[in-house]
C-alpha positions in Angstrom: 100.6 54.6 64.6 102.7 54.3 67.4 101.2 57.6 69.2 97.9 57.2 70.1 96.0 59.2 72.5 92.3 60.6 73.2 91.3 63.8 72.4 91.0 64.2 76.6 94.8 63.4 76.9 95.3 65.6 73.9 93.6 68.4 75.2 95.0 68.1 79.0 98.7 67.5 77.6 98.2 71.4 75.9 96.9 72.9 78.6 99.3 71.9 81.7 101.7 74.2 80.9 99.3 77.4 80.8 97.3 75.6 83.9 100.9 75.4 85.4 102.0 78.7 84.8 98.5 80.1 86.3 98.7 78.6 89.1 102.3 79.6 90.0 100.6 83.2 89.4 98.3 82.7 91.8 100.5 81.5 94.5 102.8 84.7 93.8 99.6 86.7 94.4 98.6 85.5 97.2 102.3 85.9 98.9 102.5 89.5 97.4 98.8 89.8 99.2 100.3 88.4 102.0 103.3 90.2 102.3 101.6 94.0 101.7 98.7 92.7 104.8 101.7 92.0 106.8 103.8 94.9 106.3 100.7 97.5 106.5 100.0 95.8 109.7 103.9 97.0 111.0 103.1 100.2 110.1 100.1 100.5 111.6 101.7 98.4 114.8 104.6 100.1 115.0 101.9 103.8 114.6 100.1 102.4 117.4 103.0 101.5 119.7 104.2 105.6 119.4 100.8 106.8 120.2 100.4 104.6 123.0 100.9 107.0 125.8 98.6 109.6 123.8 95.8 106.6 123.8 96.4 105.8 127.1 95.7 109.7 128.1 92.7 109.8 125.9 90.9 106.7 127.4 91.9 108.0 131.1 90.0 111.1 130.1 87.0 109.1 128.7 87.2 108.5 125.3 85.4 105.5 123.9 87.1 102.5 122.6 85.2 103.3 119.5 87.3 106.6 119.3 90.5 105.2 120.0 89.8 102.8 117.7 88.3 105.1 114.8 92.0 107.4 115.5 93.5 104.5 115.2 92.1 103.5 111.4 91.8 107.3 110.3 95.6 107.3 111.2 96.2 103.9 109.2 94.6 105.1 106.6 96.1 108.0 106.4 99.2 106.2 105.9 98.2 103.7 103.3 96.5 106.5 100.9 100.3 108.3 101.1 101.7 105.3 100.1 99.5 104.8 97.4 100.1 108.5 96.4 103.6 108.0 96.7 103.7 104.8 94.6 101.6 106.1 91.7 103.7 109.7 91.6 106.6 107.3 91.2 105.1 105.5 88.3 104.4 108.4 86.9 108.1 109.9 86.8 
């Protein structure tokens, strides 16, 4: 009996691998969160940045920050929804 070992070692020997493999998951989804927050926030940046003039008219008018702002996220939106369309009509092909 040269092998001897709890039923605790037992037990956490068989589950490391899952418990690695889990947690390398998680890390993937959490840079794949990451990655999707940061690329919707170009878009919406970059949306901004080409409507700045059009903003800048709007508030000079007298628009409310809250209507710039709800343009803003209607437009963003707007975006992210077509992408989403667009992504599930190419799974679909």
């Amino acid at each position: 009996m040269s092998n001897v070992r709890t039923l605790e070692q037992d037990v956490i020997r068989s589950v490391a691998a899952s418990r690695q493999t889990f947690t390398l998951l998680g890390l993937f989804a959490v840079v794949a969160l990451g990655l999707a927050a940061l690329g919707l926030y170009g878009v919406l940046a970059h949306a901004v940045a080409l409507r700045r003039h059009e903003i800048g008219i709007r508030m000079a008018l007298g628009a409310q920050r809250t209507d710039v702002l709800r343009l803003i996220l209607r437009h963003g939106l707007g975006l992210t929804l077509l992408g989403w369309a667009l992504d599930l009509r190419a799974r679909w092909r």
